[in-house]
N, C-alpha and C positions, 0 to 999 in steps of 0.2 A: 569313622575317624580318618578310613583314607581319603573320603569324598572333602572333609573339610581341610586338610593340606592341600588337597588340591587346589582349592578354590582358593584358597591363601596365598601359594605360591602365583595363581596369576593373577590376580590382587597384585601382589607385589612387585609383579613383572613387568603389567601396565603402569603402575605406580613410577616404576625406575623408570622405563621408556619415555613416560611424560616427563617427567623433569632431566631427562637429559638428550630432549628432542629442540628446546629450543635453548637461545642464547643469547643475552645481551649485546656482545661484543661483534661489536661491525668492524671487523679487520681485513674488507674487501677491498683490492687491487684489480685496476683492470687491465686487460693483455694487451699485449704489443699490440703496435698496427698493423695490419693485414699485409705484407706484399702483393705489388701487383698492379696493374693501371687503373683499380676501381672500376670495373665496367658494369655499366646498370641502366633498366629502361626507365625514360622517366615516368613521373605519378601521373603524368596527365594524359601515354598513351593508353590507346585503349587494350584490353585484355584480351578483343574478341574479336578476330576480324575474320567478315566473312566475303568467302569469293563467287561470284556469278559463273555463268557458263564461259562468259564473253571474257571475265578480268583473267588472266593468266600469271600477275604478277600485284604483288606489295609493296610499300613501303616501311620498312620499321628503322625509328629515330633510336640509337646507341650512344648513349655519352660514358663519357669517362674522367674520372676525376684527375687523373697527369695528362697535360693538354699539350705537354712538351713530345717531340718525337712520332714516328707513326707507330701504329699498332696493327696486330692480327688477333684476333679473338675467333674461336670459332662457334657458331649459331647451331644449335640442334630446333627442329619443327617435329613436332611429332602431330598427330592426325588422330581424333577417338572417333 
């Protein structure tokens, strides 16, 4: 008898969880805009640059989306 309450009770627990996991109602807002001068590489540099014995230095292209004013952003390199 206790075996089949049990099985009942989560029967019913599954039961409630599925119908109150989803929801018709699309009442989605989206957030503010970010602060800040949008700084991001573009899609078309590459991800992987590799240096010879000889190169000692890179180039990497930074855009930013307020074009007004100077900026300082600061670059971290890490190395694996």
């Amino acid at each position: 008898m206790n075996k089949i309450f049990n099985k009942l009770f989560w029967v019913m627990a599954v039961c409630g969880l599925t119908m109150t996991a989803c929801s018709d109602d699309i009442d989605w807002n989206p957030g503010a805009a970010a602060d800040g001068q949008g700084v991001f590489f573009p899609s078309s540099q590459s991800s992987s640059i590799t240096l010879t014995e000889t190169s000692g230095s890179f180039e990497v292209s930074v855009f930013r989306t307020v074009s007004s004013g100077a900026s300082t952003t600061q670059n971290n390199c890490y190395s694996r």
